[in-house]
C-alpha positions as CSV (number, residue, x, y, z in Angstrom):
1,X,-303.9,123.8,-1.3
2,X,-300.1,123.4,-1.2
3,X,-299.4,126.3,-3.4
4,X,-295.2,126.8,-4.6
5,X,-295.1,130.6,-3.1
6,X,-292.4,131.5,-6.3
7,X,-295.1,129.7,-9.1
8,X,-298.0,131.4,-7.7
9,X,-296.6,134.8,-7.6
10,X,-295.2,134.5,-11.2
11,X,-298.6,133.5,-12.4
12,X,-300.5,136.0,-10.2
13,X,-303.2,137.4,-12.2
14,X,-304.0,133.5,-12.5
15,X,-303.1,131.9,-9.5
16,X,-305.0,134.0,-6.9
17,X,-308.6,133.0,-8.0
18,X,-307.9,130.0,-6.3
19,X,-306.6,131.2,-3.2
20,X,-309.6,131.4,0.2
21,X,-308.4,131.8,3.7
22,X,-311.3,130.9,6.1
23,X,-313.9,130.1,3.5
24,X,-313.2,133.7,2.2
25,X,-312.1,134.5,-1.5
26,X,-308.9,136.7,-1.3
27,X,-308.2,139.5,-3.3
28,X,-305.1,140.1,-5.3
29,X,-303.6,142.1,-3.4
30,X,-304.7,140.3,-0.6
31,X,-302.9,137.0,-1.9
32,X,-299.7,138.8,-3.1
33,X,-299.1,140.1,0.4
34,X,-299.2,136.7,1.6
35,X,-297.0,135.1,-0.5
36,X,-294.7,138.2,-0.5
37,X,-294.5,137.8,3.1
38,X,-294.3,133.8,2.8
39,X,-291.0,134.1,0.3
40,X,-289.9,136.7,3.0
41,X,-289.7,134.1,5.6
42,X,-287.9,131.4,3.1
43,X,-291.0,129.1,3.1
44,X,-291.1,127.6,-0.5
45,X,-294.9,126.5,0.1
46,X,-298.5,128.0,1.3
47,X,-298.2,125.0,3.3
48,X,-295.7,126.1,5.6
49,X,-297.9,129.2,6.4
50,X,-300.2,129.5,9.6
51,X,-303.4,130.7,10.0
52,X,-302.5,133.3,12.4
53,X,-299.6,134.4,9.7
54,X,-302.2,135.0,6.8
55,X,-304.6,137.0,9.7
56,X,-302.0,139.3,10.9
57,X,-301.1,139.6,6.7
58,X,-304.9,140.4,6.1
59,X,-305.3,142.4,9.1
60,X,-302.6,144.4,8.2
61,X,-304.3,145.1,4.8
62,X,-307.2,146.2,6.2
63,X,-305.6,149.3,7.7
């Protein structure tokens, strides 16, 4: 999924059913960090995010 970070973070309580990292579902919160941290960094898409991004993200959640 090429999500547009901005777009999925207006339509949150909508948009983050769709989002899975790994197989895994993702929570709300879970999915607003990530694109929180994603517009942070100037990417405009969930494209231009890493897998090792969205782990740190989660793992820092998880604290």
């Amino acid at each position: 999924m090429h999500a547009d970070l901005k777009g999925a973070l207006a339509q949150i309580n909508k948009s983050y059913k769709a989002f899975e990292h790994k197989g895994q579902k993702m929570s709300k919160k879970q999915v607003r960090a990530v694109l929180e941290y994603g517009i942070g960094k100037g990417y405009k898409t969930t494209e231009e995010l890493s897998d090792s991004e969205v782990d740190e993200i989660l793992g820092k959640q998880n604290q």
